[in-house]
C-alpha positions as CSV (number, residue, x, y, z in Angstrom):
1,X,0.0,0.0,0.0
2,X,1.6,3.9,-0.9
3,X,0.9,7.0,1.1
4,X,0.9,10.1,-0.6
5,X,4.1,11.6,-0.8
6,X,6.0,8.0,0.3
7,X,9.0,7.1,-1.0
8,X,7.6,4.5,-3.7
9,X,5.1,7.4,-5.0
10,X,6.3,10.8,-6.6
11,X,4.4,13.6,-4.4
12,X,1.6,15.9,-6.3
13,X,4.0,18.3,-7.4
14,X,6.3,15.8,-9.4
15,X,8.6,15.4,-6.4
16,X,9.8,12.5,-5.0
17,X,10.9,11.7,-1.8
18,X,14.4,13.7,-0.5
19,X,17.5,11.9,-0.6
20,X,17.4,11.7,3.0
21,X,14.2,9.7,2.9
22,X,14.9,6.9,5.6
23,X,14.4,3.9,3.1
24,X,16.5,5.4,1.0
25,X,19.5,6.1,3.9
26,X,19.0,2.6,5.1
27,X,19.0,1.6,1.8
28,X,21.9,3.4,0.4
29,X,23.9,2.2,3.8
30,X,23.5,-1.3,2.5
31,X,24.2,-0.8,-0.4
32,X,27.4,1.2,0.5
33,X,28.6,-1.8,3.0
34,X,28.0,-4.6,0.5
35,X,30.0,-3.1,-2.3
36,X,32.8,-2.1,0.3
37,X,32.4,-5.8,1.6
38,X,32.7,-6.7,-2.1
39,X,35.6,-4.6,-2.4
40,X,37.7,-6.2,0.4
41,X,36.8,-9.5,-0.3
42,X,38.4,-9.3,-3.6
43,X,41.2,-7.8,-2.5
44,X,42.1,-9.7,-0.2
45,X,42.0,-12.6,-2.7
46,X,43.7,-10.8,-5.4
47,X,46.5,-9.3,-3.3
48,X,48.8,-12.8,-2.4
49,X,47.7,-14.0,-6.1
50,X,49.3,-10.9,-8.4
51,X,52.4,-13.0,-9.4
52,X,50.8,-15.5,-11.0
53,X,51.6,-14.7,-14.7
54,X,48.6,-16.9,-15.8
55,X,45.9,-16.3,-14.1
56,X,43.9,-12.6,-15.3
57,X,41.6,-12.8,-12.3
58,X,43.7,-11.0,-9.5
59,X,44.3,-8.2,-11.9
60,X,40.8,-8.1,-12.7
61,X,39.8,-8.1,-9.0
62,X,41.8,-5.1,-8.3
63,X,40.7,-2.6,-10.9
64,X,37.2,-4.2,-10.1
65,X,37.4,-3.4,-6.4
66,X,38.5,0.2,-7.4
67,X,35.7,1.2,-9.4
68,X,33.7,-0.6,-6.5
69,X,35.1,1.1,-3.9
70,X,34.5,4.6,-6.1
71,X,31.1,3.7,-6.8
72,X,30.3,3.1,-3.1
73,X,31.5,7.0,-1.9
74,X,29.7,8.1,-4.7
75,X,26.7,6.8,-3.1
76,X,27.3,8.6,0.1
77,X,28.4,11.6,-1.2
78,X,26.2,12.3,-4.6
79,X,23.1,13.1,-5.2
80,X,20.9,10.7,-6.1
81,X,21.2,9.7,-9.7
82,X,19.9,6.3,-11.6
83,X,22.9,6.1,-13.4
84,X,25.0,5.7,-10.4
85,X,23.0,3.5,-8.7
86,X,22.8,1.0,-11.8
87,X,26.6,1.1,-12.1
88,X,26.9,-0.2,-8.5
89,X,24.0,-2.9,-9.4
90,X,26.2,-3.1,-12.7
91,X,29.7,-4.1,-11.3
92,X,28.0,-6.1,-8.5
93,X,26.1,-8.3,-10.9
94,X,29.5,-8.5,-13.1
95,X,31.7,-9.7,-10.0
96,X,28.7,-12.3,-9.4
97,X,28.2,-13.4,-13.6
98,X,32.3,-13.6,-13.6
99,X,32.6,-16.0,-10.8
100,X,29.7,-18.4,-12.3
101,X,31.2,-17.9,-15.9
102,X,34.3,-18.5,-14.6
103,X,33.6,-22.0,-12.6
104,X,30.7,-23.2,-15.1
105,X,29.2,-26.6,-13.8
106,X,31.9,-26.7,-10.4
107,X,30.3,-23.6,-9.0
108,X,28.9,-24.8,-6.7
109,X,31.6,-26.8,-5.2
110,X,34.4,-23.9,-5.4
111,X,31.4,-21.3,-3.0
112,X,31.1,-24.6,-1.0
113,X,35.5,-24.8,-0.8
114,X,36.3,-21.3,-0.6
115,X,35.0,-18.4,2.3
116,X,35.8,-16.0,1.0
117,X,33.7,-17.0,-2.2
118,X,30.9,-17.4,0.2
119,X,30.7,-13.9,1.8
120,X,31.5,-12.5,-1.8
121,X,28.5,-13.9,-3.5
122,X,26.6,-13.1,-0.4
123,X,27.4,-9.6,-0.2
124,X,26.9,-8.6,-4.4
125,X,23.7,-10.3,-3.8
126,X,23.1,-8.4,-0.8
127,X,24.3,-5.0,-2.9
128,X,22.5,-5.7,-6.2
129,X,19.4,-5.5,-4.4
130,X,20.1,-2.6,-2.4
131,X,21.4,-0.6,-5.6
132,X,18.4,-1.7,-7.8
133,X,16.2,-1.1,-4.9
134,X,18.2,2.5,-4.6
135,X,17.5,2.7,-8.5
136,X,14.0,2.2,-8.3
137,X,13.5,5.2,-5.9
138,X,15.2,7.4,-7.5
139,X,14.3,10.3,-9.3
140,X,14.9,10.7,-13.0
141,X,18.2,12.4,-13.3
142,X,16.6,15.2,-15.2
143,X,14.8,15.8,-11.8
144,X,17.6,15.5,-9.8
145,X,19.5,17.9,-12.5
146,X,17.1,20.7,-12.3
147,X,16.7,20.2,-8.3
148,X,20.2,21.1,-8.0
149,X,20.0,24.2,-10.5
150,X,16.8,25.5,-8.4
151,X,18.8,25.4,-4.8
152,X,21.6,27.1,-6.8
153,X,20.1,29.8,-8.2
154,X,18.0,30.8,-5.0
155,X,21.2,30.6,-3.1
156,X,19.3,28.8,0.0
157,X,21.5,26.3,0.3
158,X,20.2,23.5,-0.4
159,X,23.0,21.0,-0.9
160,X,21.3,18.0,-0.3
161,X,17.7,18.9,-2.2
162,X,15.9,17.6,0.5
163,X,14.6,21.5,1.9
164,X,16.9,21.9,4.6
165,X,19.4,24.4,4.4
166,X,23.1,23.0,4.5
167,X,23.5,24.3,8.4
168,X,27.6,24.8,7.5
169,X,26.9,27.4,5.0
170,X,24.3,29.2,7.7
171,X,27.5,28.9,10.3
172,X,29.8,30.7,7.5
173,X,27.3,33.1,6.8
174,X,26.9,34.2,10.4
175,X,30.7,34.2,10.8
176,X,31.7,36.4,8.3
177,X,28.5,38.7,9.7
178,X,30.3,39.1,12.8
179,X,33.6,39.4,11.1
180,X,32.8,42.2,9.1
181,X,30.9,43.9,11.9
182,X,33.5,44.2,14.2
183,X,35.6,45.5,11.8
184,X,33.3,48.4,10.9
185,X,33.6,49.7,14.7
């Protein structure tokens, strides 16, 4: 069942819910710890393996963790744009497609043989949700685009989009107030 004005419903006015919405911060907070989860994972089974001429996978792993681990504070610190959010589902789903592609038919047994396997697959499953889940209540980046041109050219403030005004940017402005006040006496 939607309310009016919920998260999985845009409000009247074409809106949707702010980026601070709690679904989406508890949602984004998965997501965010099941692509760093991800990230280390890999790493750490990549890192001991980089000498082995043959083998692509720990090289792979590494640049796969980076864009991972970039994707993940671009989560926390962006606004909310699809396009992110289906690039973290993205590389999640290609850590997850490479390790079945790359086992076949033993699949099964090298999750059952390996942790860290385990907790990998666990946690992109765990992320691909969260980021398609984060995808799905998101804006339209056109919306999200002309948000942040509104809050810029009003000047309020409004960093985030959600209506509150960035308190930082209040604390500078009543700083340099004083500032300049006691230097006019």
């Amino acid at each position: 069942m939607c309310e009016r004005g919920s998260v999985t419903e845009p409000l009247d006015s074409g809106e949707y819910a702010g980026r601070d919405a709690p679904r989406k911060r508890l949602l984004r907070s998965v997501a965010v710890q099941a692509a760093a989860l991800t990230a280390a994972v890999h790493l750490l089974w990549a890192w001991p393996r980089l000498g082995d001429p043959p083998d692509p996978r720990p090289y792979a792993f590494l640049l796969g963790a980076a864009v991972t681990v970039a994707v993940a504070v671009a989560t926390l610190r962006a606004d909310e744009y699809r396009r992110l959010y289906a690039l973290g589902a993205g590389t999640l789903l290609a850590f997850l497609v490479g390790f079945l592609g790359w086992h076949g038919g033993s699949a099964q047994s090298a999750l059952a043989g390996d942790p860290l396997a385990i907790v990998a697959v666990g946690a992109e499953v765990v992320g691909i949700v969260a980021f398609l889940a984060l995808y799905r209540f998101a804006p339209p980046t056109s919306a999200v685009v002309e948000r942040q041109n509104n809050s810029e050219t009003n000047g309020d403030g409004e960093a985030s989009g959600d209506g509150e005004t960035n308190r930082d940017d209040v604390a500078v402005d009543e700083r340099t107030t004083a500032d300049n006040e006691g230097e006019s006496s």
